[in-house]
C-alpha positions as CSV (number, residue, x, y, z in Angstrom):
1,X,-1.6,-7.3,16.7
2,X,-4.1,-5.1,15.2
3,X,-5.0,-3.7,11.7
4,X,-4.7,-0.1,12.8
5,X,-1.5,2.1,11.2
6,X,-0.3,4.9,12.6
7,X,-0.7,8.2,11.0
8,X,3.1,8.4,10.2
9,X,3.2,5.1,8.2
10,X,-0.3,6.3,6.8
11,X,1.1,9.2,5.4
12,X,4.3,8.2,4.4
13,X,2.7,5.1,2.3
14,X,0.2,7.9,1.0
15,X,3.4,10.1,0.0
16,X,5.6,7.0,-1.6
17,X,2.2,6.3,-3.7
18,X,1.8,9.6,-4.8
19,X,5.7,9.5,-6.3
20,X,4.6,7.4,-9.1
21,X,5.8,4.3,-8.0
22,X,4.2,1.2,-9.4
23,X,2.7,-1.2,-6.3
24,X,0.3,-4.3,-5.9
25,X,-1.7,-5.8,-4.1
26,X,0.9,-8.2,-3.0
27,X,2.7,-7.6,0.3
28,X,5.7,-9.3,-0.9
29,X,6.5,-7.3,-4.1
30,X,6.2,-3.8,-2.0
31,X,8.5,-5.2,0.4
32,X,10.9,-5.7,-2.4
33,X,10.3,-2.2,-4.1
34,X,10.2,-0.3,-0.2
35,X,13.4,-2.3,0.9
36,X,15.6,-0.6,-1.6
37,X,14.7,2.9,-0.1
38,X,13.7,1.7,4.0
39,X,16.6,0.8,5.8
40,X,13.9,0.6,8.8
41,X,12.7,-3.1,8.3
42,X,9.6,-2.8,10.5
43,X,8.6,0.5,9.3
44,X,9.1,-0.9,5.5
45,X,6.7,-3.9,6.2
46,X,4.2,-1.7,8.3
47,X,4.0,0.2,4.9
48,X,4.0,-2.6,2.7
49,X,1.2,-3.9,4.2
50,X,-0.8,-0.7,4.8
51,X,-0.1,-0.4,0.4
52,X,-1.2,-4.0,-0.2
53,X,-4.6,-3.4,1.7
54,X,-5.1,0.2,0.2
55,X,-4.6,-1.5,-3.4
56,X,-6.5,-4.4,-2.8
57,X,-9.4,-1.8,-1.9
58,X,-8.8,0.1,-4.5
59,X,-8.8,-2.2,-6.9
60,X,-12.3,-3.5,-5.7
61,X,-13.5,-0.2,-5.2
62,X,-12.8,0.4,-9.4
63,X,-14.3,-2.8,-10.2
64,X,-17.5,-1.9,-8.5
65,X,-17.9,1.3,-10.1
66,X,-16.8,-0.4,-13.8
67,X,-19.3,-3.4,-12.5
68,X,-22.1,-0.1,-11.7
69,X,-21.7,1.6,-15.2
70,X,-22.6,-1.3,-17.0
């Protein structure tokens, strides 16, 4: 339906990303890495998507700040 997350997938994603675990921006790669460690398939691709869209704006937010300095 929507783009809203819940706080638990939130904050779970936050947690996994925080581990050192190397993500994209590409919903299908996190889906590989999360599905060795979520047995839970729609919790795993709730969280790979919430990842992709919080590297995707991530990456933009570093590329305006690089784009800024200049």
């Amino acid at each position: 339906m929507g783009k809203i997350k819940s706080k638990q997938i939130k904050a779970y994603s936050h947690e996994i990303i925080n581990l050192g675990i190397e993500f994209s921006g590409d919903f299908e790669k996190n889906k590989k890495i999360l599905g060795r460690e979520m047995p839970i398939k729609k919790m795993r691709n709730q969280m790979a998507g919430y990842i992709s869209r919080y590297k995707k704006k991530e990456k933009i937010e570093k590329d305006k700040l690089n784009s800024e300095k200049k």
